[in-house]
Structures are given as C-alpha cells and as structure tokens.
C-alpha positions, -999 to 999 in steps of 0.1 A, spaced: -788 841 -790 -807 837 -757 -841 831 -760 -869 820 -737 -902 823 -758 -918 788 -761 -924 790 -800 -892 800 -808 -880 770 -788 -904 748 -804 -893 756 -839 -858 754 -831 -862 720 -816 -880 708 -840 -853 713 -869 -831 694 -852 -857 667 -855 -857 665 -896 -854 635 -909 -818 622 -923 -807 588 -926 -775 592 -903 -796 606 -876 -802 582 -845 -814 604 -814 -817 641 -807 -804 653 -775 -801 692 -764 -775 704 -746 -787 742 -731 -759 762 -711 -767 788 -694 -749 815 -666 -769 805 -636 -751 840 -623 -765 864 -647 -803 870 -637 -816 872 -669 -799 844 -681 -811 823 -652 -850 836 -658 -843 827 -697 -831 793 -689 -857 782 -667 -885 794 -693 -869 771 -716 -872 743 -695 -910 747 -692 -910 750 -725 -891 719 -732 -909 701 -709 -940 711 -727 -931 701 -761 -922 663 -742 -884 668 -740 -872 652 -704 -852 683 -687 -820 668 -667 -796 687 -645 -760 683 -648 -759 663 -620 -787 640 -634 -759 635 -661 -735 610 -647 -764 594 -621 -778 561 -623 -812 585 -625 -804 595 -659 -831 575 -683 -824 582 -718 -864 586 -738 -867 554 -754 -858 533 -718 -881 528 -695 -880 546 -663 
C-alpha cells in the first residue's frame, strides 16, 4: 500500500525496530515507479519523512558506490 503521510511512516518504521535477539540492523528498501506521478510525489514524501525520523536516504546508485556509509560507520 503506498503511503506518503509521515506518521504512518514513522510507525511502520518503527516496528521494524522491536527488539528480538536475532535482529542486528534495520535497513528499508522503498521501491517506487518513478514513472507514475503519484507514485513519484508519494516517494519523495517518504524520504522527507525518513530523513526526519534520522534514517539516511540513498539512491540506487549510492548502493554499489564507495559513498555508501552504512549508520554505525563514520562518514
């Protein structure tokens, strides 16, 4: 379900962060179709948002680039 509202975002995100013993990192993985409009408006709502709940928002290029710092490295 596409969503774009920052609460919603935050409370999603933030059950991924529960607590279990097995649990090393959380990373989010959003996809979105850059070539549907609303889509594309969703999509980069949600990265404010992430942004504003301290998630670090990387493009798929930043992916496979020696830019790509994971949260606990330093920069």
């Amino acid at each position: 379900m596409p969503i774009a509202w920052k609460g919603t975002l935050a409370q999603y995100a933030g059950r991924l962060h529960r607590l279990n013993d097995a649990k090393r990192e959380v990373i989010i993985y959003d996809y979105a179709d850059m070539r549907v409009p609303v889509l594309a408006r969703m999509a980069a709502k949600r990265q404010v948002g992430y942004r504003a709940i301290g998630y670090q928002v990387l493009d798929a290029r930043d992916l496979f680039s020696d830019r790509a710092v994971m949260p606990n490295e330093p920069a």
